[in-house]
C-alpha positions as CSV (number, residue, x, y, z in Angstrom):
1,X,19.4,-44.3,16.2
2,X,20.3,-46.4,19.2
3,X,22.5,-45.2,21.8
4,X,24.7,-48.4,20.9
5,X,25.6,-47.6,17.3
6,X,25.9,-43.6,18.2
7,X,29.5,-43.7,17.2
8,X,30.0,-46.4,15.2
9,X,28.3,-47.3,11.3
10,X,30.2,-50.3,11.9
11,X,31.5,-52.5,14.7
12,X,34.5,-51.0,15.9
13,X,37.9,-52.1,14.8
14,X,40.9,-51.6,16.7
15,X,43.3,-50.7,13.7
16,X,47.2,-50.2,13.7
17,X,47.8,-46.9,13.8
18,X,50.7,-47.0,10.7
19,X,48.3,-48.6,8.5
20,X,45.6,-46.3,9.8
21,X,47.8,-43.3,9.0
22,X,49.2,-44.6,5.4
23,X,45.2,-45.5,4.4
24,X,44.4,-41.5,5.4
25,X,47.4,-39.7,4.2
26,X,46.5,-41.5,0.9
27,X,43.4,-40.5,0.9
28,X,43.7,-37.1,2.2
29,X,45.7,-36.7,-0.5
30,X,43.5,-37.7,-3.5
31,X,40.9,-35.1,-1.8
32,X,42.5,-32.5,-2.1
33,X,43.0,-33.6,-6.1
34,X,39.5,-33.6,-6.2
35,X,38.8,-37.1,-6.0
36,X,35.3,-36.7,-3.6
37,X,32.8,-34.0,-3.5
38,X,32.6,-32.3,-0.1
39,X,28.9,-33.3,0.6
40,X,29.7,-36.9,0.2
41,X,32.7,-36.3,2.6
42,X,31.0,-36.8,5.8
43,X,29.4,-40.1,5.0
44,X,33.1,-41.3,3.4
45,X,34.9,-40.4,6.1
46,X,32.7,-42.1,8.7
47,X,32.2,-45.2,6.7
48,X,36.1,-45.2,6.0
49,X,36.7,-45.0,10.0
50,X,33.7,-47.0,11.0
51,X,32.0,-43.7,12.9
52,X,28.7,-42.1,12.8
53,X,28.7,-39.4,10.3
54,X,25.2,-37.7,12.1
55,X,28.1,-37.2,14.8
56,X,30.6,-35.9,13.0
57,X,28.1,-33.4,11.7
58,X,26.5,-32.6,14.8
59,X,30.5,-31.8,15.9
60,X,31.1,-29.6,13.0
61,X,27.4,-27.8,13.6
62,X,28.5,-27.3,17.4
63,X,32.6,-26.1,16.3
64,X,31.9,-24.3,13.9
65,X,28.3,-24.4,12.0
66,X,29.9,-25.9,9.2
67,X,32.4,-22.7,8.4
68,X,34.9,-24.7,6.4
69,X,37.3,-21.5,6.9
70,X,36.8,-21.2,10.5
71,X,40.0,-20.5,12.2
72,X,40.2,-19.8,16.2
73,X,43.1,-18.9,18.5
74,X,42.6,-20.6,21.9
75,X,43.5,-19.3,25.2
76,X,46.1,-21.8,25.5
77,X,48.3,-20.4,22.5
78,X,47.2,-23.6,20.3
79,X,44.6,-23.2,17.2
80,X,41.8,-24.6,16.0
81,X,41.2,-25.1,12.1
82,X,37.9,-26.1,9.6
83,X,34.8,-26.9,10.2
84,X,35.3,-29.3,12.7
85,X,38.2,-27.4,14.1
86,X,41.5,-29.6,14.1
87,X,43.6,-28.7,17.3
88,X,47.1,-27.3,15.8
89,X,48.3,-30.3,18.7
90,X,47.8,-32.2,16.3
91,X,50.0,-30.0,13.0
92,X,53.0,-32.5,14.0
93,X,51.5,-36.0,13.4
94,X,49.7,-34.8,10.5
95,X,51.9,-33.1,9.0
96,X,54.7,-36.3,9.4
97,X,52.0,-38.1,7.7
98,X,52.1,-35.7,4.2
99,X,49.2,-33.4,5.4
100,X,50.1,-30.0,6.1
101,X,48.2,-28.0,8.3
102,X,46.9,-25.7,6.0
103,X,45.2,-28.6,3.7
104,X,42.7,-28.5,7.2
105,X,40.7,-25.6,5.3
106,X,39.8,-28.7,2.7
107,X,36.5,-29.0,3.6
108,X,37.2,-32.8,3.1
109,X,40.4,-33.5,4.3
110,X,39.4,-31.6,7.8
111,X,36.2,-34.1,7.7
112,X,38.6,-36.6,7.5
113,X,41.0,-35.6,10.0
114,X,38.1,-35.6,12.3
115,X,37.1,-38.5,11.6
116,X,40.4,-39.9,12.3
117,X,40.7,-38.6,15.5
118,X,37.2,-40.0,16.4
119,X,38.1,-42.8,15.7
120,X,41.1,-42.8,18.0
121,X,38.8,-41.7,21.0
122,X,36.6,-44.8,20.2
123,X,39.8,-47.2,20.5
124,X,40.3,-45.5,24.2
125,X,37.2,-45.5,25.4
126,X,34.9,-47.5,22.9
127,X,31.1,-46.9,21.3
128,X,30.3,-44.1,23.9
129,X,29.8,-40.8,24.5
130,X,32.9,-40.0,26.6
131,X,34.6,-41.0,22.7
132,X,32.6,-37.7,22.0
133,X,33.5,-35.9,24.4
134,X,37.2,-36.7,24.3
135,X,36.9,-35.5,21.0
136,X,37.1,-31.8,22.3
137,X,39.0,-32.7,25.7
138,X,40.2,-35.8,28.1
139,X,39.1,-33.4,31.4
140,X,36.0,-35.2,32.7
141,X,34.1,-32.0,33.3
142,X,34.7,-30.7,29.7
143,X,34.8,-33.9,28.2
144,X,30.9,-34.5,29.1
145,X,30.1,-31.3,28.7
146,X,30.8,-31.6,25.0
147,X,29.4,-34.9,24.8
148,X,26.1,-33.4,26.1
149,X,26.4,-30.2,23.5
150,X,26.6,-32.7,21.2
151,X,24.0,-34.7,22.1
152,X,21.4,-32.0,22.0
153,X,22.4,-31.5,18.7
154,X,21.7,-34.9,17.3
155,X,17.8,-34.8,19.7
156,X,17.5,-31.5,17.8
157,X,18.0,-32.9,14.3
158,X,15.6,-35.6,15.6
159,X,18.9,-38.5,15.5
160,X,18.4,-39.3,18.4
161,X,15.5,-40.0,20.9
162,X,15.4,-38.0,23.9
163,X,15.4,-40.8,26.3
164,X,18.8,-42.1,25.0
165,X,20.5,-39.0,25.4
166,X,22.2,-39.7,28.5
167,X,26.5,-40.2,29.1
């Protein structure tokens, strides 16, 4: 994998975000019907938002090692929620869009969710890994300090080459 498509499956599209919103509140929805199986969720998700699903596993490995229950109360008073832990910053927008927080222990719709909020980081800063980073936090110092986490992830799975792994 080359440091160029890390992020993105597909060239990056700069999407509106009510359109974005109606497309993943729809299809939240049918997932938690049943409509996909949770192993094909990560490669959906990241083909539906144009972003690497190797990342999006390599976050969920890092948050939480998969633990689609994983719930964890932050310092800060907020919470974190699924395998790829969902910020409860983020319970408002989502839930304004038809998908209540608790759905986030969907294995799928928290793959999803991630996804979507990948994808936002890529708009802001594009195909990179300070869109990884920012993933976790917009602080510089923890913002690369995640990117890196997840960077040694994807070297360990053998995803990425060690001599690309640099922010």
């Amino acid at each position: 994998m080359s440091n160029s498509h890390l992020i993105a499956a597909a060239p990056a599209r700069r999407h509106r975000s009510h359109a974005l919103w109606h497309g993943f509140a729809a299809f939240a929805l049918a997932l938690l019907c049943g409509a996909a199986h949770a192993d094909d969720c990560f490669n959906e998700a990241a083909a539906y938002q144009g972003v690497n699903p190797s990342v999006l596993r390599a976050v969920a490995w890092f948050e939480s090692k998969g633990d689609a229950a994983a719930v964890n109360r932050n310092a800060n008073g907020s919470i974190d929620v699924g395998q790829l832990q969902i910020n409860s910053i983020h319970f408002g927008d989502l839930a304004r869009q038809g998908v209540p927080h608790r759905a986030l222990t969907d294995p799928c719709v928290n793959v999803y969710v991630a996804a979507w909020l990948l994808k936002q980081k890529m708009v802001k800063y594009g195909n990179t890994w300070r869109a990884i980073g920012a993933y976790h936090s917009e602080s510089p110092k923890l913002r690369d300090a995640y990117a890196r986490s997840i960077q040694k992830i994807l070297v360990t799975w053998g995803e990425l080459q060690v001599a690309s792994a640099s922010p």
